[in-house]
N, C-alpha and C positions, 0 to 999 in steps of 0.2 A: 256553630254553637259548641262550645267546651261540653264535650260528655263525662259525666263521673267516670272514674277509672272502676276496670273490674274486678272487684274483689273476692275472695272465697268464702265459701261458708266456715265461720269462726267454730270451732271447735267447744265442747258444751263443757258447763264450767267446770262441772266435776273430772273433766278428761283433762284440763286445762291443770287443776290441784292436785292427778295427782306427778304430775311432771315425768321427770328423768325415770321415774322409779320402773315403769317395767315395757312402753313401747320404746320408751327411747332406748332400750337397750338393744329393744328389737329391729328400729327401722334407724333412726338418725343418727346413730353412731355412727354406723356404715357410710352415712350418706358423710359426716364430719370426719369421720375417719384419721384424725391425728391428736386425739389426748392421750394421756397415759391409762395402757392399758391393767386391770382388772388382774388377779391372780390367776392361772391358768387351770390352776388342778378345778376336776367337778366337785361339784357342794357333797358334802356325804348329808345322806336323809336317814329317816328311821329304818330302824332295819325291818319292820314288819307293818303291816296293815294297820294292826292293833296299835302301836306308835302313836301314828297317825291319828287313831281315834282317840287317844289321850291328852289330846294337842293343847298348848298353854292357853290358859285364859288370858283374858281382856289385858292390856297393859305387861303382855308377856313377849320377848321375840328369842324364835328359835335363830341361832346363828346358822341353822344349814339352810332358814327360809333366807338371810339376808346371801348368805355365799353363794347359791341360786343364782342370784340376780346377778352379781358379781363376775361368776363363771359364766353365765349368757353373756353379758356384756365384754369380758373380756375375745371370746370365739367371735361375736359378730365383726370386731373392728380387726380381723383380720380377713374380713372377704372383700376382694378386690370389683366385683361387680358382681349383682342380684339383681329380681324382681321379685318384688312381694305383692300380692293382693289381701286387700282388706275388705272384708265384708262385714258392715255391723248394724247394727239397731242402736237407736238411737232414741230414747220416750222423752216427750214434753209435755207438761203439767199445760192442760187449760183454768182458764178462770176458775171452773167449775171443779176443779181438780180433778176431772178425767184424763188417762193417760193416753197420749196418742203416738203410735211407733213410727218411726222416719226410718229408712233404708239407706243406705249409702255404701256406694262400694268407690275404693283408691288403690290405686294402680302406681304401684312404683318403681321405676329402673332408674338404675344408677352404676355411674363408672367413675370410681375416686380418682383424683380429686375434684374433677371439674365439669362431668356431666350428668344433670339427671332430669328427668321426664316423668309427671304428673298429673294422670289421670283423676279424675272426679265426676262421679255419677250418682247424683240423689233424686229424688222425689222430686225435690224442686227444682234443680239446677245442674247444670255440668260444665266444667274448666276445665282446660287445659293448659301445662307449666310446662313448658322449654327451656333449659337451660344448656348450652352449648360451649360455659365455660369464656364467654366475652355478654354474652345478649341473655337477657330474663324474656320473654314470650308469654302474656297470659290469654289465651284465647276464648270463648265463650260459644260453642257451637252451635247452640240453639238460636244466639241472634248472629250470629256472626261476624263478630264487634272481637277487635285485638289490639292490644297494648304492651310497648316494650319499653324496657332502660337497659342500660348498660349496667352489668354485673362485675362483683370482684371475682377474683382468681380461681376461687373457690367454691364447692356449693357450702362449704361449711359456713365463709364471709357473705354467700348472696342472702342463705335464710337471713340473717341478723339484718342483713338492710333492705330485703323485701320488707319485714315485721317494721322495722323502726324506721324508712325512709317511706315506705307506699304504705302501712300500715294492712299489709297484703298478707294474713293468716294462713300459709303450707301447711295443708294436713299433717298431723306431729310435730309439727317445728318446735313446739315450745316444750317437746321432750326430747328432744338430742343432745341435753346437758349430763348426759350420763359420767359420773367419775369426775363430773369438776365439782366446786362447792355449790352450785347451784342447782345440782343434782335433790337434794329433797330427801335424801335418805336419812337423814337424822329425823325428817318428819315423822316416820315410821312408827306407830307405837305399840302394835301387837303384829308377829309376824308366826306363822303356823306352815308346816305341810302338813295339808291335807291328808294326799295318799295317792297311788298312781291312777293313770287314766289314758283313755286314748282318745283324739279328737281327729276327729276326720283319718279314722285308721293308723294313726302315728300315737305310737305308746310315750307318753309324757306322765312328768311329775305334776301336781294339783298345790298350789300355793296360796294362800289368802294373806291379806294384809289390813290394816285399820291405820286410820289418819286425822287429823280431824275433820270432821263430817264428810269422813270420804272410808268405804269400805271394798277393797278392792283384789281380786284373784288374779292368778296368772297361770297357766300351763305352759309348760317347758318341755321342748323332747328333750327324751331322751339319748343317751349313749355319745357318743363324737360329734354332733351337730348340737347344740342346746338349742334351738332356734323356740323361740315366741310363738305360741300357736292360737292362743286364748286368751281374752281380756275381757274381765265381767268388772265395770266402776258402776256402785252404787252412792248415789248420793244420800245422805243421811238426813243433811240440815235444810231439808223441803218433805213436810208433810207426808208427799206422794211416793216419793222416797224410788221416784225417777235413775233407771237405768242404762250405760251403754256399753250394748256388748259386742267384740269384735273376730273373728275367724282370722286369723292370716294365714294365705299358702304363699311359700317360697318355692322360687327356681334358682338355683344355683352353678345351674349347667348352660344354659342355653345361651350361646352367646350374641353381645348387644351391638348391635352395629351404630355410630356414630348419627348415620342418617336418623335416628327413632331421637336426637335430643335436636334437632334442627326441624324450625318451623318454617313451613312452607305454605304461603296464604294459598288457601281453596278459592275457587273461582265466586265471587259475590263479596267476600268477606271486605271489612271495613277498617282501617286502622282509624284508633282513638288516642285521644292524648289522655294520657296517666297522670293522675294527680297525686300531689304528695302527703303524705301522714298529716303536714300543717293546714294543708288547703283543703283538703276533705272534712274536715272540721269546720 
């Protein structure tokens, strides 16, 4: 019997609109690692607290909240290998419009151009992604069901044809467009610093943004690392007015041994035949 191929948990829609604008600066550039990079100098911010609390109204953008994103994205596509963890909340609207929180935590390493390896642990479900730079690997460890194809060169070319050939949703993929045109930054319509802050003990700048029916923050350290630390999307145009919010810690140090993007079947495990984006329809 032909089994469905295994797929991941799709991404909520409001994380989906609001694109390139502030994870993908954080995690997929890295992983795509060959557009043109961003300006190097840091964003200059207000120069006091008070600034900050004078911050422009609705349909206003500060240029040091858009140079921000700019100078994050520029520093991330020069690291040559990472791991990031994401830890986030997740709300969905019931019928009854009560809110219920989902958990999810993603696990990412990568070694440009060609290797990377993801982690996936919710409530519901947990995946595993291989990529070794010839073979894609999606594994499912709760049933212990696994499915491959053959990848392009790249992880930059494999996201674009896991999405459009298997219709197979990478956590962030459809925000690794940073600094092309499809990046979403002209979406942008009020852009504010907040003021500083420190999240999980690492002193960052406080940013908000507005969109349409998407309202959304981002924390940024501080000083020679700009790295993404915080991501709060609210979505506007649902009643409930449903939020997801993410923690990332980075390692930048610890280095990635080859064997960690190579899948090696566990004893029980099953291969399944993968279907394609047309046939899963």
């Amino acid at each position: 019997m032909k089994m469905k191929y295994l797929n991941l948990t799709k991404p909520a829609s409001s994380l989906r609109r609001v694109g390139a604008l502030a994870l993908a600066a954080a995690v997929l550039p890295l992983i795509a690692g060959h557009g043109a990079a961003w300006g190097q100098q840091p964003a200059a911010k207000p120069a006091s607290a008070s600034m900050a609390a004078s911050a422009p109204a609705d349909d206003s953008i500060n240029p040091a909240a858009i140079d921000a994103l700019k100078s994050m994205g520029a520093y991330l596509r020069t690291l040559k290998s990472f791991s990031v963890r994401s830890e986030s909340t997740t709300d969905e609207v019931l019928e009854s419009g009560q809110k219920i929180q989902f958990a999810n935590t993603v696990d990412i390493r990568a070694k440009l151009p060609d290797r990377a390896r993801i982690d996936v642990n919710s409530d519901r479900k947990s995946r595993e992604i291989y990529y070794d730079g010839k073979t894609v690997t999606q594994y499912a460890p709760r049933v212990k069901y696994y499915a491959t194809f053959a990848a392009p060169a790249t992880v930059r070319e494999t996201l674009k044809a896991a999405a459009s050939k298997y219709d197979i949703d990478v956590p962030l993929a459809d925000l690794f467009y940073w600094g092309s045109d499809q990046s979403g930054i002209d979406n942008i319509k009020s852009a504010i610093y907040v003021g500083p802050s420190r999240i999980a003990n690492v002193e960052c700048d406080h940013y908000a943004f507005r969109q349409a029916g998407v309202d959304w923050q981002v924390w940024i350290e501080t000083g020679k690392t700009p790295l993404v630390r915080k991501l709060v999307i609210t979505t506007l145009d649902e009643p409930a007015q449903p939020q997801y919010t993410a923690v990332l810690h980075w390692d930048l140090k610890t280095a990635l041994n080859d064997k960690a993007f190579t899948f090696v079947p566990p004893k029980g495990a099953m291969k399944i035949e993968i279907a394609t984006a047309a046939a899963a329809k």
